[in-house]
N, C-alpha and C positions, 0 to 999 in steps of 0.2 A: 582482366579488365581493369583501367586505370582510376582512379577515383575521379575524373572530371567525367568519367562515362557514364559510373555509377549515379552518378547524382544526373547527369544529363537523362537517363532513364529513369527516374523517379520523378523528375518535373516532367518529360511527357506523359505519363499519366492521368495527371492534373486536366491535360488538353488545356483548356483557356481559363482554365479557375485561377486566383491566385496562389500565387507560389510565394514563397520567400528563405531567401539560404539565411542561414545562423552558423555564426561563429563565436567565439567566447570574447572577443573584446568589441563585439559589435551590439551597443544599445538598441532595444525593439521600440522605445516609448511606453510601453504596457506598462502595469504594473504590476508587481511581483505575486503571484500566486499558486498555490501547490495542486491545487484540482483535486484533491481528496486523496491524492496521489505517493506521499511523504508516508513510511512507514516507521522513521525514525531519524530524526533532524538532530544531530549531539553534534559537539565541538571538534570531531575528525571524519566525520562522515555521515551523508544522508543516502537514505536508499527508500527506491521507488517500486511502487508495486508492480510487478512485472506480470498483472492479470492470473486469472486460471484459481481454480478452487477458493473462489472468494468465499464459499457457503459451508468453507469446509469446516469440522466442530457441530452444525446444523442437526444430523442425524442425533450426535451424542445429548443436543439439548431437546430432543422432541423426546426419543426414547429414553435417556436417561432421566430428562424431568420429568417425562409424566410418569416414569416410574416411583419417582422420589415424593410424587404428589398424591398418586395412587395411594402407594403402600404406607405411605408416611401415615396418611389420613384415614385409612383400614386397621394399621398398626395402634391409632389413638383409640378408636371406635374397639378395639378386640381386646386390647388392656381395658378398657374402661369396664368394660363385661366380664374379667379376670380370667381370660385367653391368652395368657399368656406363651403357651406355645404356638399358636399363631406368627406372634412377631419373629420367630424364628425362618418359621414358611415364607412369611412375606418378604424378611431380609434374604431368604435364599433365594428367591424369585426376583426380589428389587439391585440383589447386587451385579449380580449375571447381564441382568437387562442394561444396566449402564456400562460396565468393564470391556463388553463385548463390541460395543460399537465407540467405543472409547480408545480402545488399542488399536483398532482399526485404520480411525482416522489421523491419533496424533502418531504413530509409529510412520505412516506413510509417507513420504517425505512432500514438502511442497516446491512450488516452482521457487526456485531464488530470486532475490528482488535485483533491480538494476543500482550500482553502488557508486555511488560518487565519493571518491577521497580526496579531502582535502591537503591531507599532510603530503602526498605523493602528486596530486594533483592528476588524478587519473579517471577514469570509467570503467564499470568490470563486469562483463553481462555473461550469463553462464546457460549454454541451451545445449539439452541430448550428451551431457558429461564435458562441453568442450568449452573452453574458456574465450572470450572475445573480451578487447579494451584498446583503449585508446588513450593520448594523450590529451588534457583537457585544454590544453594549451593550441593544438593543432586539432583541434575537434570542430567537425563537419557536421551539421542537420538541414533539413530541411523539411518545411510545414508547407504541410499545403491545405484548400479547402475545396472540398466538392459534395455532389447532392446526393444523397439515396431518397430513389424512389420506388413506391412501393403501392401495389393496390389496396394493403388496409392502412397502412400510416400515412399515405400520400408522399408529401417530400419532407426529406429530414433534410438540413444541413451538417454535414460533417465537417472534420477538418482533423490531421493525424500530424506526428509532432515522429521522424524518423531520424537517428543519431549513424554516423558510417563509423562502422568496428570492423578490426580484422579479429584474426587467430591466435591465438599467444601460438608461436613459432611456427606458423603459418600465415608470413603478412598477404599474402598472396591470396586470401579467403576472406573475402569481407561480405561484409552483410549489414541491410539497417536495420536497426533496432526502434521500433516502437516504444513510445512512452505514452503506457495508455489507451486505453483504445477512443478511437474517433468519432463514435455516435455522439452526437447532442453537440457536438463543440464547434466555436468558429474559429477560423485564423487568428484575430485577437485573444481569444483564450489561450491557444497553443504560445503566442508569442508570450503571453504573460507567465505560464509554466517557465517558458526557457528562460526567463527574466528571475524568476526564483532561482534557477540552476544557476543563472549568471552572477547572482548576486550573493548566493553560498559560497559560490567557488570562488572569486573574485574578492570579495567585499565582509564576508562573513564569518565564523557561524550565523553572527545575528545581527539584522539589516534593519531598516524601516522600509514606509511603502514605497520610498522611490528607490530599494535597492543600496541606498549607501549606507554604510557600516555603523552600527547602533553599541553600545557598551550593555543595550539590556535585551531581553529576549521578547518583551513585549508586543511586537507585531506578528515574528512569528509565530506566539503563543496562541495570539489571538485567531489566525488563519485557522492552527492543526483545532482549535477549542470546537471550529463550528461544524468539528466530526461528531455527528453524536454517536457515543457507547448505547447499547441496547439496555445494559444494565442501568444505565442514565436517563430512561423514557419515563420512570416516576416523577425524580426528578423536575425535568420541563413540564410535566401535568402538574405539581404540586406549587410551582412558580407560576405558571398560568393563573390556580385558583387564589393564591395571594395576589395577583396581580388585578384580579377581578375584585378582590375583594374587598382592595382599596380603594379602584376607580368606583364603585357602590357604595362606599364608607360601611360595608359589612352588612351593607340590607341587599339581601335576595343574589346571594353572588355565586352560588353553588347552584352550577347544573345539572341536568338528568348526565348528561354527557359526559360530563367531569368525573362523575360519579364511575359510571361504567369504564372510562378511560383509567383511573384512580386503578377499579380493582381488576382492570382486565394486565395493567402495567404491574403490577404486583405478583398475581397469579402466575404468568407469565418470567418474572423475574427467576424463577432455578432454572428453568430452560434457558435464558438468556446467558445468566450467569456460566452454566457448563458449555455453552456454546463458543463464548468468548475465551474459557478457559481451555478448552481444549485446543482452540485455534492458536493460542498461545505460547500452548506446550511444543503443538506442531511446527511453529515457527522459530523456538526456538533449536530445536532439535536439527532443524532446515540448514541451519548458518553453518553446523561444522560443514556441511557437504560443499562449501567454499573449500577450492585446493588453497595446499599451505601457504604458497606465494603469496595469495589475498588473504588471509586469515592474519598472519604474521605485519603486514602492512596497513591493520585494522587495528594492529596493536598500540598504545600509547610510543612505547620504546621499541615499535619495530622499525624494518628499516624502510627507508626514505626511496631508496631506489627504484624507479620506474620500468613495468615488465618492458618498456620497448626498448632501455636500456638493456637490460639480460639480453633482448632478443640483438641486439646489437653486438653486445660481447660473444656473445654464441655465435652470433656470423662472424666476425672479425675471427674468433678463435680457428673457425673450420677453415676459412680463408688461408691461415699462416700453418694450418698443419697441412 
């Protein structure tokens, strides 16, 4: 199947909703936005969450914090009574209970994210061990918008933002590639996403709001800032209560609620914290599962060479043998 086919069956889908093709030197008017989407924006390359196991880390922070909260707090209570072997028991019970769903989750590999390189000017999406990419230069999307309807939600608007990859040495296997998934979003979101990608690749690392190339990292700082961390949720409650507290010049500015949010955000915090950290570990662990070709071209001083180059030299080669 040809790629004017491909996409020709991806806009019938749509039926009569808006469509719209993207390509890398074509302006949307939107403005640049990442959609919570950006899992690491640095000076050679930004890559997108390619969905699936967002929760992953989750188990380790329920059962391993409330272990650490349990026994921590059993552990104070059992020395204070001079039980000291207790704190033994407890740590033999409180370690087990974290380790185990700990190794679980960050050993298991997660989906790999979608990779935009700047230095190669490429795309590199990785599904079921098999590599897909494109060049960012001749690179194909299309957005489109339609409804989900539902008997308890009613109608949603959707709208999905899909990229055309082939195979590394299989150009003949192409596939679009999702960025994102499409609940909640409209057409204008999606273009404003592809307006981020256009203006990394294009114009960047670091851009202002209309996209063209900034000396500071300011705007996009400000975008990735308004993700909050979990471990961040005191934080905004503790900014809240200063922020009350001025607008009352310090009479009566502390609520029931503030109160309960304060220490439920606190209490809360070691779960949060292993949560994150394990999601961490797991992601980092994620990245070697990139074949070397991309690993190598992630590298400062790797090389420069584009896989559809390789895949060109490899045909030319079979050609002339």
């Amino acid at each position: 199947m040809s790629v004017s086919q491909l996409l020709q069956q991806a806009r019938a889908k749509f039926g009569q909703c808006p469509v719209a093709d993207l390509r890398a030197d074509q302006p949307t008017g939107e403005t640049p936005m990442d959609l919570f989407l950006a899992e690491e924006h640095s000076e050679n390359y930004l890559s997108l969450s390619a969905g699936g196991d967002s929760d992953r880390g989750l188990l380790t922070g329920m059962i391993g914090g409330g272990a650490l909260i349990t026994c921590g707090g059993l552990s104070v209570f059992m020395l204070l009574g001079g039980k000291w072997y207790a704190l033994v028991l407890l740590m033999g019970l409180g370690i087990p209970m974290f380790l185990v769903p700990f190794a679980w989750e960050a050993f298991r590999p997660l989906p790999l994210p979608i990779l935009f390189n700047r230095r190669t000017r490429e795309v590199y999406f990785e599904r079921d061990g098999a590599l897909y990419h494109t060049p960012w230069d001749q690179i194909r999307a299309i957005a489109g918008e339609f409804m989900l309807v539902g008997p308890q939600m009613g109608g949603m608007r959707c709208a999905s933002l899909e990229v055309l990859m082939h195979r590394f040495g299989q150009p003949q296997e192409q596939v679009l590639v999702s960025l994102g998934l499409p609940m909640g979003k409209t057409l204008a979101l999606q273009k404003s996403l592809w307006e981020y990608l256009r203006a990394y690749m294009n114009n960047g690392p670091w851009f202002d709001k209309h996209g063209e190339h900034s000396e500071f990292d300011t705007y996009v700082k400000s975008l990735l800032s308004v993700r909050i961390k979990r471990t961040d949720w005191h934080k905004y409650t503790l900014e809240k209560i200063r922020k009350d507290k001025a607008e009352n010049h310090g009479k009566n500015y502390l609520s029931g609620l503030d109160v309960v949010m304060l220490i439920g955000n606190l209490l809360f915090y070691p779960m949060n914290w292993l949560h994150e950290f394990t999601y961490g570990i797991a992601k980092r662990r994620s990245r070697k599962s990139w074949p070397e070709l991309v690993q190598e071209r992630l590298r400062l001083d790797g090389p420069t060479s584009r896989l559809i180059d390789l895949e060109h030299e490899q045909g030319g080669m079979a050609e002339s043998s």
